[in-house]
C-alpha positions as CSV (number, residue, x, y, z in Angstrom):
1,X,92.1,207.3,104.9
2,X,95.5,208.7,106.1
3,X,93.8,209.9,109.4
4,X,92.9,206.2,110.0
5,X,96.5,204.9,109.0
6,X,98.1,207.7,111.6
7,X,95.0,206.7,114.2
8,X,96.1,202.8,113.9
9,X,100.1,203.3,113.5
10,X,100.0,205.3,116.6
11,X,97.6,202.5,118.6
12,X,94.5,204.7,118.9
13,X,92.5,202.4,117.1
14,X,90.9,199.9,119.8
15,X,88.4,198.0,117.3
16,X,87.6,197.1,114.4
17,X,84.5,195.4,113.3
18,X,83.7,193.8,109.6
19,X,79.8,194.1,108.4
20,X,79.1,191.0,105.8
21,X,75.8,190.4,103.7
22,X,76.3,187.8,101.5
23,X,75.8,188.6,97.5
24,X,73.2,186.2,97.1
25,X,70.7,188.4,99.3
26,X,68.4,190.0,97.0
27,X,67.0,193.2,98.9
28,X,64.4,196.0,97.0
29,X,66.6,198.9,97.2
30,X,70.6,199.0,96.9
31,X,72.1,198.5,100.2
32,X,73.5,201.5,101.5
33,X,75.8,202.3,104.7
34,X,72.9,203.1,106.8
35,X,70.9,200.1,105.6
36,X,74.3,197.4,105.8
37,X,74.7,199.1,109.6
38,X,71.1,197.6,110.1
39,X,70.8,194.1,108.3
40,X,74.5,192.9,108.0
41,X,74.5,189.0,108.1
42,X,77.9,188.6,109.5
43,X,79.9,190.8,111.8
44,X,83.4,189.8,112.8
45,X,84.8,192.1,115.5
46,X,88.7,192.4,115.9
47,X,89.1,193.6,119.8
48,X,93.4,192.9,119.3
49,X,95.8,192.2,116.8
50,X,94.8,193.3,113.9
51,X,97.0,196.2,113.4
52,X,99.3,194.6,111.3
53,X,96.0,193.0,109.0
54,X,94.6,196.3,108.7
55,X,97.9,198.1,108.6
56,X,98.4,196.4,105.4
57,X,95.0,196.9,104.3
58,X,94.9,200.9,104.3
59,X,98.9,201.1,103.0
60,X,97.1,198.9,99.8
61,X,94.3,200.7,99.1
62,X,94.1,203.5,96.5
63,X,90.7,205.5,95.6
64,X,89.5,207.9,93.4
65,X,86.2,209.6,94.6
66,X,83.0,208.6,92.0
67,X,79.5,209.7,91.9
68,X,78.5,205.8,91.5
69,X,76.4,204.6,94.2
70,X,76.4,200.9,94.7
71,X,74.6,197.8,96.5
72,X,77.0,197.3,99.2
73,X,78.0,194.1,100.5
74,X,80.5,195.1,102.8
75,X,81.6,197.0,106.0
76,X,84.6,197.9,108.1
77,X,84.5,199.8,111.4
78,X,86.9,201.8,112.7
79,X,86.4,202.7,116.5
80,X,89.1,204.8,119.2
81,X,89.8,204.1,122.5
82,X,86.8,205.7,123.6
83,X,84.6,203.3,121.5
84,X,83.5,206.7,119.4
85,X,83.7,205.1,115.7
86,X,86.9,207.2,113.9
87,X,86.1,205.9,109.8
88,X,84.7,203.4,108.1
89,X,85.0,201.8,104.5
90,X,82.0,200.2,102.6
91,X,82.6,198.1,99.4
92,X,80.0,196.5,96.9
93,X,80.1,192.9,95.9
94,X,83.0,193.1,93.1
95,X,85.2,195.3,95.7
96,X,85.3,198.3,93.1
97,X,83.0,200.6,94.3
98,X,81.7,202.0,97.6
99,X,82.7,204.5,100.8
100,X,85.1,206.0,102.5
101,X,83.9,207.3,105.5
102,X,80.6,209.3,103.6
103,X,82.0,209.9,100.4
104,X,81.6,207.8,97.3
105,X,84.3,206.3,95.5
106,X,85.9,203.8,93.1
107,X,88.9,201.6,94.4
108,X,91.7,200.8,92.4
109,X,92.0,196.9,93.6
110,X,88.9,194.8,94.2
111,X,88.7,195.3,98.1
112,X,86.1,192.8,98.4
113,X,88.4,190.0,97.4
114,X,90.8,191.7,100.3
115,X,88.1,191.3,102.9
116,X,87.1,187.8,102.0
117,X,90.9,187.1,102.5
118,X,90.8,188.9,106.0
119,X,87.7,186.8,107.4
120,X,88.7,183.5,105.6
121,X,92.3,183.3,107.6
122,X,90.2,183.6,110.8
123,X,88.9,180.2,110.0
């Protein structure tokens, strides 16, 4: 997470894209990263000015890794100048547990409420 709060401080972050399925869609396994990648329901896709929304979001949030998987709801992006994706968060529908870049965790804040937040103000 500190490599992707030094990668957007310093600009090199050139997208960011959010991956949504909603908590209502009932699926036969949990939904991993791989599988959210594949059958997200909503993408949002910030090409400018969002530093200062995802700034905030990284400087916020605090982990602690966890052996828990979970049914993940949510997604976040992180891509460089090149378009080569640089990190990537995944959440679960109460915002407590998920990924950070491929390893599991817990999050100390419910991120999910974050996100809903984030796409709600684009509105």
């Amino acid at each position: 997470m500190e490599t992707l709060k030094s990668l957007l401080k310093a600009g090199n972050i050139r997208r960011v894209e959010i991956l949504r399925i909603p908590d209502d869609v009932m699926t036969r396994t949990s939904v991993t990263p791989e599988v959210i990648r594949s059958i997200a329901s909503y993408k949002v896709i910030f090409n400018d000015g969002f530093e200062s929304t995802f700034g905030s979001l990284l400087s916020e949030t605090a982990f602690n890794r966890s052996s828990q998987n979970s049914d993940l709801r949510w997604g976040v992006l992180f891509y460089d100048n090149s378009g080569q994706e640089v990190g990537t968060i995944f959440v679960d529908k109460f915002g407590e547990n998920g990924f950070v870049d491929k390893e599991t965790v817990r999050f100390s804040s419910n991120l999910a409420k974050r996100l809903r937040q984030i796409v709600r103000e684009l509105q």
